[in-house]
N, C-alpha and C positions, 0 to 999 in steps of 0.2 A: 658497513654493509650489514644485511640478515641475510638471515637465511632463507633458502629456497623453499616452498611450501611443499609438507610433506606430513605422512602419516603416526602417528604415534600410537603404541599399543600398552600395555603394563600388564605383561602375563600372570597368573597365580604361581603356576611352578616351572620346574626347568623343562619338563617335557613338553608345555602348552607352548615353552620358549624356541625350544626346538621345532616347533612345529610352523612357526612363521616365520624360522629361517631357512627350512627345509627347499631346496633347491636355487639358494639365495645367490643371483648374480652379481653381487657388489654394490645393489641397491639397496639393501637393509643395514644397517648400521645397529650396532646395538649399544646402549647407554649406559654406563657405572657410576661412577664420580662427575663424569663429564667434562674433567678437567684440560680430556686432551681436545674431544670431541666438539668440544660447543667453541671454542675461539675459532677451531678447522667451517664449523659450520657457518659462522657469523662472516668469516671470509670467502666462504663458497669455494675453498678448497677440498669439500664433499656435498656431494649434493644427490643428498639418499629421499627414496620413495619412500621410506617406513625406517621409522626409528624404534628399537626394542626395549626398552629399559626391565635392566633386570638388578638393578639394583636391591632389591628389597626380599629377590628370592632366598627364601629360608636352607636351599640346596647350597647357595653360594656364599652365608653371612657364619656360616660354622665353624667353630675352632675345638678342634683335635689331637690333645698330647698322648703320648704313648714313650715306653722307655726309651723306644729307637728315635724319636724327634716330634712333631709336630703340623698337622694338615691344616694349613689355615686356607679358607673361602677365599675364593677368587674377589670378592664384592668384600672385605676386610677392610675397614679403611685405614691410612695410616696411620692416624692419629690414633685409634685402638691399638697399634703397633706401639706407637711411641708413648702412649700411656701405660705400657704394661699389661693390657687386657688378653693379650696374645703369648705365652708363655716364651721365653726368651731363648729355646735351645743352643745358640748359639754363644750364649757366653758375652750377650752385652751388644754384638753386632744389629740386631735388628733393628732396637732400640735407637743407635746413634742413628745408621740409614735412616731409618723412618719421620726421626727427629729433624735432619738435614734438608730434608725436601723441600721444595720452595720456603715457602708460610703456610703459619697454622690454618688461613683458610683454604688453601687447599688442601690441607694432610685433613682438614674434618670432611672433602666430599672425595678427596683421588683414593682409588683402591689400587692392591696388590695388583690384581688381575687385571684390572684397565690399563696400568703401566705399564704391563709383560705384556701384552697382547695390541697395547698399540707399538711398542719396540720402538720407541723412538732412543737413537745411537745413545744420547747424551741422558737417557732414564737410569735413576739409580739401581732398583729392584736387578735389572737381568744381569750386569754382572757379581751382584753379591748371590745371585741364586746359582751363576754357575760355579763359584768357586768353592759355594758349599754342598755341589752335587744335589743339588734337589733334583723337584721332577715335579714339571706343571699337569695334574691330570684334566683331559679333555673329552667332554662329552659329545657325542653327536649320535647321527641319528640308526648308525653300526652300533651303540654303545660307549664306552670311557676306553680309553689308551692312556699311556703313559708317555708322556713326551720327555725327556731328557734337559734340563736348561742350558747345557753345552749345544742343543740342537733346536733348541725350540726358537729362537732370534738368529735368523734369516740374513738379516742385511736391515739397513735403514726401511722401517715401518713395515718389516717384511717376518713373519713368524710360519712355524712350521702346522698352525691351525689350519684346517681346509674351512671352507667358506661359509658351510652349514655345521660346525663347530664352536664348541664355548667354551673357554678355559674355564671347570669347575669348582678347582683348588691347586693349593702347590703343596707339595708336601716335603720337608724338609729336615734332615736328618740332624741327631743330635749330636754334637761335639762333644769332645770328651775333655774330664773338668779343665784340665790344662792344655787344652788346646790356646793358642793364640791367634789376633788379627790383627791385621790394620788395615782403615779404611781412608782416603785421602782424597779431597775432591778440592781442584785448582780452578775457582771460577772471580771473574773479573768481581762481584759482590756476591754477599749472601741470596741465597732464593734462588738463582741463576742458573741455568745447567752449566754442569761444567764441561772448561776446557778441555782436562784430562780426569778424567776418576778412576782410580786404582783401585781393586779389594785383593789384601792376600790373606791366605789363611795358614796357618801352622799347625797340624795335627797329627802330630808323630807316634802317636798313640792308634790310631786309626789310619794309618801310613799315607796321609792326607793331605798334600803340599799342595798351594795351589797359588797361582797369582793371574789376573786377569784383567784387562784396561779396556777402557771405552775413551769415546767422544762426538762431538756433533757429525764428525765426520766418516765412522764406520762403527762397523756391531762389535759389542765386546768383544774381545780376542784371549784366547788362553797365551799367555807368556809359558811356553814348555823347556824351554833352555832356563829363562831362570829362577821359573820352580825348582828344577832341578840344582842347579847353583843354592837359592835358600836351604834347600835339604840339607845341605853341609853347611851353614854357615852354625859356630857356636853362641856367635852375640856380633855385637855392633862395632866397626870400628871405620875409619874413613878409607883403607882399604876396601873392605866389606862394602862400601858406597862406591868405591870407582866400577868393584866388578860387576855390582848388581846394574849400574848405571850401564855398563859395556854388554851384560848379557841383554838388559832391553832392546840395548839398540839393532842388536843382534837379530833379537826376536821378529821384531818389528822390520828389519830390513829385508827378513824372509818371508815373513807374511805379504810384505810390499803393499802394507797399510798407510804407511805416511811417505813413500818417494821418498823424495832427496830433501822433502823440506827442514830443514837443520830447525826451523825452532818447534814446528808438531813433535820433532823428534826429541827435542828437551824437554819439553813438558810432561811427556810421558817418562822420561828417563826421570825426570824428577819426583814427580808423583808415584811411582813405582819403588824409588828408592825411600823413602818417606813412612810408605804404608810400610816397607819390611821393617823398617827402623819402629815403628810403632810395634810391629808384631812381637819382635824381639827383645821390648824394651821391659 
């Protein structure tokens, strides 16, 4: 199939960008990478009057280190991630993420901000942003807020943006030198969204535990019982794997993310147990 005939515009700045989406009822789209957008469109599973592309705005392609961490442009693409271009606060995490995502042609046209902002459950970006407590800043036509990434993914393709909003950057704090991660993504082949993707983070210096799961089939979830559980663990050992496997499931069966399905529920037990074992290794 194509797409349905529609308008295109290519604003100069973010405010000229704002300004065509300013009371936008779900019929403006706006364009990044297009990686998520253009297969949606080729299937007429959206079918926008005007499409925005703001990929090229200079408000959105910025990168910003400072001692506390680093503001990288919503319009970022991955591949500048995964080359290095983008300063690494995290201690090597971005890097693998950004590396990991489909293929290289997509990591040369998908951005940060198109992944966060299209939310799809099984996107790598939203739960390695909330486990490193970032915070996606969002312009519109009030001004910039601060959105929370614990807050900003919704539900499946559902974000805490209003309609006449653009996510302008993410800005993402720095780890401390020995902090630890592990990142784990369970997909039937390379490229693929995964099954389960795990990110925990270990930051005991900055009293910073975190672990958090996604999948095709809900929005990343904080694991808060067995962050808690990690906090005490000293190192690795196959005890250490039953409990973290038992607190997931835990976790998970109170969120009442995956029902009774026994093998959703392994997958994440196993991938969750994985990435701490990477953390701690």
């Amino acid at each position: 199939m194509k797409p349905v005939a529609f308008d295109y515009k290519r604003p100069a700045s973010l405010d000229e960008a704002l300004a065509l989406i300013k009371g936008n009822d779900g019929s403006t789209k706006l364009l990044a990478g297009g990686q998520s957008l253009g297969p949606m469109l080729n299937l007429r599973m959206v079918q926008p009057t005007l499409i925005v592309d703001v990929a090229r705005l200079k408000e959105l392609v910025g990168v910003a280190e400072t001692k506390d961490g680093v503001t990288v442009g919503a319009a970022v693409r991955h591949a500048a991630i995964e080359d290095g271009e983008v300063p690494d606060v995290a201690n090597g995490l971005l890097r693998r993420v950004a590396g990991g995502i489909a293929y290289r042609a997509v990591r040369n046209r998908g951005t940060i901000g198109g992944s966060l902002s299209h939310a799809d459950p099984a996107g790598d970006w939203a739960p390695v942003m909330m486990a490193l407590d970032a915070v996606v800043v969002a312009r519109g036509g009030a001004g910039a807020r601060d959105i929370p990434a614990g807050r900003f993914v919704q539900g499946p393709l559902a974000t805490a943006l209003e309609a006449d909003e653009i996510a302008q950057s993410v800005r993402i704090p720095r780890l401390s030198p020995d902090a630890k991660w592990g990142q784990v993504k369970l997909c039937r082949k390379p490229g693929e969204f995964a099954e389960s993707l795990a990110v925990v983070v270990i930051d005991r210096k900055r009293r910073a535990i975190r672990a958090v799961v996604t999948s095709p089939r809900h929005a990343p979830t904080y694991l808060a019982g067995t962050a808690q559980l990690i906090d005490g663990l000293k190192g690795w050992s196959a005890d250490a794997e039953q409990k973290i496997k038992d607190a997931v499931a835990a976790d998970l069966k109170a969120s009442k993310l995956v029902g009774d399905d026994p093998y959703r529920l392994q997958i994440h037990r196993v991938t969750v147990a994985r990435a701490v074992r990477e953390a701690l290794s």
